[in-house]
N, C-alpha and C positions, 0 to 999 in steps of 0.2 A: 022260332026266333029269327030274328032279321040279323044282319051284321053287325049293327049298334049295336043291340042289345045283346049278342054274342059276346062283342070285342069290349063291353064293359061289365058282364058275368064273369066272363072267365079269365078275362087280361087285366080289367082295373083300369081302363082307359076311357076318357070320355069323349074323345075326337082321332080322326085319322091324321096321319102324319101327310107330308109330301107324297105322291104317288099311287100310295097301300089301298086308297078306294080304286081309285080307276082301275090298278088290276084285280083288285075284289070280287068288279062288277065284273070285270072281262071273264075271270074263273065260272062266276054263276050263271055267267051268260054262253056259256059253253063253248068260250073260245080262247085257244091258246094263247100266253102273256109270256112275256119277256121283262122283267123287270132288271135294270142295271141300278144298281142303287149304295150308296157309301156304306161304309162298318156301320153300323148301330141306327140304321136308318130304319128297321123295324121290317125287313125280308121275311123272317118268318112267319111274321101277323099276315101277311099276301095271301099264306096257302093254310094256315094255321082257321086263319076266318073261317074264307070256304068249306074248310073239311068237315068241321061242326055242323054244316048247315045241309048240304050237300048227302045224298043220300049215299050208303058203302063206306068204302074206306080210302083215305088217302096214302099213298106210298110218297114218301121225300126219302129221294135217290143222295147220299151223302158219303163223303169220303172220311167223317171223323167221329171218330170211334169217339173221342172225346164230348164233341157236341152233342151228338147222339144220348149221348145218358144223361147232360144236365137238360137236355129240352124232356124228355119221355118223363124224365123227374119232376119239373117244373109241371108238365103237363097233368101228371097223375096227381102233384099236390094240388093241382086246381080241378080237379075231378074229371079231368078228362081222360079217357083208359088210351093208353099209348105201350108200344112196344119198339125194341128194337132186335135187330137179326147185324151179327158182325161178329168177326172174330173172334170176341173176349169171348163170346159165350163156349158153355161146354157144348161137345155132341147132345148129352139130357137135357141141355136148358132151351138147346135149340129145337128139339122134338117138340119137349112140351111148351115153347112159345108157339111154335109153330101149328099146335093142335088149339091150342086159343082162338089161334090167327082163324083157324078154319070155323070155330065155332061163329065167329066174329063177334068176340070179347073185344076186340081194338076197333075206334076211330081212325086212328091214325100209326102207320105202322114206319119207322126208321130204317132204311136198309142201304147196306154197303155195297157199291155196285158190281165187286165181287161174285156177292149171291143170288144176280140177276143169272149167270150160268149154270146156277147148280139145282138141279132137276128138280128136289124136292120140292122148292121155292116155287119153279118155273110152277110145278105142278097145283100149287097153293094158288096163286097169281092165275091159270087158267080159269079156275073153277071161281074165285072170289067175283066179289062185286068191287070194281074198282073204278071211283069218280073220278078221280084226282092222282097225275105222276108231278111232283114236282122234283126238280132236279136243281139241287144248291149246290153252292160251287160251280157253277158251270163252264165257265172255262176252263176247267182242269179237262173240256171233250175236244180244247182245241188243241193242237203243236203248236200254233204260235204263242200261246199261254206260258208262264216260267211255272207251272203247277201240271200238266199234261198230266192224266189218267189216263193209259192205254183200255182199260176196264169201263172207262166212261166210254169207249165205244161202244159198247155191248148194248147201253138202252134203248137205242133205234131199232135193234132187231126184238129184245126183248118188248117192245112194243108192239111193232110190228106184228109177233106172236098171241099175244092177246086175240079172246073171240071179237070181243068191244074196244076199238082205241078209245082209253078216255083223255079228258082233258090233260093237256100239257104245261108246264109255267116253267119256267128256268129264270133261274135268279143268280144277280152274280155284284160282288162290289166295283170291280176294276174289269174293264174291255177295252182293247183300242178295237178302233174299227175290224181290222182283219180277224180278233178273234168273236165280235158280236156275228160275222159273218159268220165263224166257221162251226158256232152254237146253232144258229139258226138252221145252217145245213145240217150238222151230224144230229142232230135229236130229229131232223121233218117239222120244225116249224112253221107251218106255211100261214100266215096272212096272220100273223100271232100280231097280239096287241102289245106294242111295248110303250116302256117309260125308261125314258132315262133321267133323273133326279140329278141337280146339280153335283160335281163333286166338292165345292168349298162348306168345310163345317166351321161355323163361323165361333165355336166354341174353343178350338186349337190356335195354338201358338207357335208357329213354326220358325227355329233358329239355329244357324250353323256356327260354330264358335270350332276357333284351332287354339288346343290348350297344350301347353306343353308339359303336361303331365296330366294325360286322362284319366290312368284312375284316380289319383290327388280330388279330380271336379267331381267324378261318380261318388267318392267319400263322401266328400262333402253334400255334395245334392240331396243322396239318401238321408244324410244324419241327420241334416236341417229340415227332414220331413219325417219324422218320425209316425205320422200316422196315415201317412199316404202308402198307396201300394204303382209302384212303377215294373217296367220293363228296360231288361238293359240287353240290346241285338249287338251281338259278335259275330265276326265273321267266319271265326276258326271255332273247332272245337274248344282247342288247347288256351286261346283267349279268353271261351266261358271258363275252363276250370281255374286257369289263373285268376281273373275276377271274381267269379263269387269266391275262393279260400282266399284272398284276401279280403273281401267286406265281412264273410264271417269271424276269420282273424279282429278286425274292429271292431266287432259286435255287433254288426249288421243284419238281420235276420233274414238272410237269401238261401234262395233256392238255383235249381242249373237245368237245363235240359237241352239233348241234343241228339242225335241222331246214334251216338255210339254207347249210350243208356239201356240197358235192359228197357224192358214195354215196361216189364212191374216200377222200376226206379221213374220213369218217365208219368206214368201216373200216379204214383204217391206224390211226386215232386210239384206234380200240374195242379192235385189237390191241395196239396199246403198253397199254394200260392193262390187258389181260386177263394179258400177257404180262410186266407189271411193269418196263418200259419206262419207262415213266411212270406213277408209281406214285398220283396225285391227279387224277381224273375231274370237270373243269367244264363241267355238261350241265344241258341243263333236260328235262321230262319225254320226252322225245322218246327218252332213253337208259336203257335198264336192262329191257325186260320181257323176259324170257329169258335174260338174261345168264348166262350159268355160271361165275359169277367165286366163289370158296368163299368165301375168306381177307379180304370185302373187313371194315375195321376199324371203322371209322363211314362214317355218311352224315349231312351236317348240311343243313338248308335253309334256305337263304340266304334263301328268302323262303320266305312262310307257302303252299302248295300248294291248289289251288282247293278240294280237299273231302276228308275224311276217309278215304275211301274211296282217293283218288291218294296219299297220305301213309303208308297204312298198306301201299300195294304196294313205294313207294319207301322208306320208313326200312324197308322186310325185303328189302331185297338185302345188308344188312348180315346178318354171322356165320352165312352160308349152312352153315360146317361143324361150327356147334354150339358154338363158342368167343364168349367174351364179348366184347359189340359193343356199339358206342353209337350213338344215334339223338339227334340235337341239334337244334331247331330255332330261329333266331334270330329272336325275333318281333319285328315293327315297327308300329306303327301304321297305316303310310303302305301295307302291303303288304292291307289289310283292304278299304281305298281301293280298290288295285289291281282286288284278285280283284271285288267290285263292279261297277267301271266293265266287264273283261269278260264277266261273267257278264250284265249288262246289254244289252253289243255284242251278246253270243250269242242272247238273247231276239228282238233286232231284226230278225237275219238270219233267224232263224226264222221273223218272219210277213209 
């Protein structure tokens, strides 16, 4: 099968988006792609194409355990055999994924970059047939990224270790210059074909209002939308917990997620809200990069978010499917303070 006729078997699509061909062509053309492209712009379908058509297996180097399961989901319900290798798994599920892996039951196989170090894997990955690395998230390999993966260093060498380097792609939403440099360097990108795709989604509505009782607007915003599902970004923990017990106090049907959550609490939570369970997500940055949520309606922030850069990943998890969404920010004085005193703290620890 060709591309087309891949990307409308198994995806449902009957045209390319902004970009998604040119690095398509660049993958089956056996040369490494760099794509920088907004939330919902269709990254996946980049390396997702390719791998179907492309002979072996594709490995997508990813940091979310989360993502990882609704794409290998997605995938298998569309008949494509996918796996993934990360931590939820047991020691046994890992074994016996990994004795699959070797039969080569998988197209395409999900992995944490974690277990690019760990021997069994490596040992897997020597002897496999491997077309395609793609590596999402990609600036989480740079330091100047607010996402840094020290573990995203590993994949240049684990490349490098390979008998065959295969083709490369790194894909990412948000880069300023110095971190599309520092991707290009830490993976050996050399003469990669990139695209950069506009960042204006012409779908979003973007507004900053100073309300003098923020939660009072969040009430209200949710209640008057009773069948939309939104995102509400806190800066503090202690601001998600205050916020959602009180919209579930007004009968709100929210969920919380944050970084001081059990793993179990954070993914029951992730699923009622992906799942429409509960349909109002009170999280601070800790939730949302990967997410595969389409439909979500706005995303407001409760506090002003440390830098332009973390603001423009989070207000674009909104109208992932091209419907109009709104992006709200509630500014405060006092949130200006905030971001100050940590950015401050962070200076300190540093020297």
């Amino acid at each position: 099968m060709d591309k087309k006729e891949v990307l409308k078997k198994y995806f449902g699509y009957d045209g390319f988006r902004e970009g998604q061909e040119t690095l398509i062509d660049g993958i089956l053309q056996g040369q490494d792609v760099f794509g920088v492209m907004p939330t919902g712009a269709g990254k996946s379908l980049c390396y997702q194409v390719p791998a179907l058509i492309l002979p072996g297996i594709t490995l997508v180097i990813s940091p979310l355990i989360s993502l990882m399961r609704d794409q290998v989901g997605a995938l298998n319900q569309a008949g494509i055999h996918a796996a993934y290798f990360n931590s939820s798994l047991t020691p046994g599920q890992y074994r016996k994924a990994l004795a699959l892996a070797a039969e080569g039951r998988y197209k395409i196989i999900y992995v944490a970059p974690e277990r690019l170090a760990v021997d069994s894997f490596r040992d897997f990955a020597f002897r496999a047939e491997i077309s395609l690395v793609a590596v999402d998230e990609a600036h989480c390999v740079s330091q100047w990224g607010q996402d840094f993966r020290p573990s995203y260093l590993r994949i240049r060498d684990f490349l490098e270790g390979l008998p065959r380097r295969p083709v490369v792609g790194a894909f990412t939403a948000t880069a300023t210059r110095e971190v599309r440099e520092d991707i290009l360097t830490e993976l050996g990108l050399e003469s990669a074909r990139t695209v950069v795709t506009g960042f204006d989604r012409k779908n979003l509505f973007y507004e900053v209002r100073q309300e003098r009782d923020k939660y009072a607007f969040v009430r209200k915003y949710a209640a008057d939308r009773p069948g939309e599902s939104g995102i509400i970004y806190c800066l503090a923990r202690k601001t998600v917990e205050e916020v959602c017990g009180r919209l579930l106090q007004d009968g709100i049907p929210a969920t919380r997620y944050h970084a001081g959550l059990s793993d179990e609490e954070r993914r029951r939570n992730q699923d009622a809200f992906l799942y429409e369970e509960r349909r109002v997500m009170v999280a601070t940055n800790a939730f949302g990069m990967g997410i595969d949520k389409s439909n979500v309606r706005y995303v407001i922030h409760y506090n002003m978010p440390k830098d332009v850069e973390s603001y423009y990943q989070e207000a674009g998890r909104a109208g992932r499917d091209g419907e109009e969404s709104r992006c709200i920010l509630l500014y405060a004085p006092q949130d200006v303070r905030t971001n100050q005193f940590l950015l401050e703290q962070g200076r300190k620890m540093k020297r």
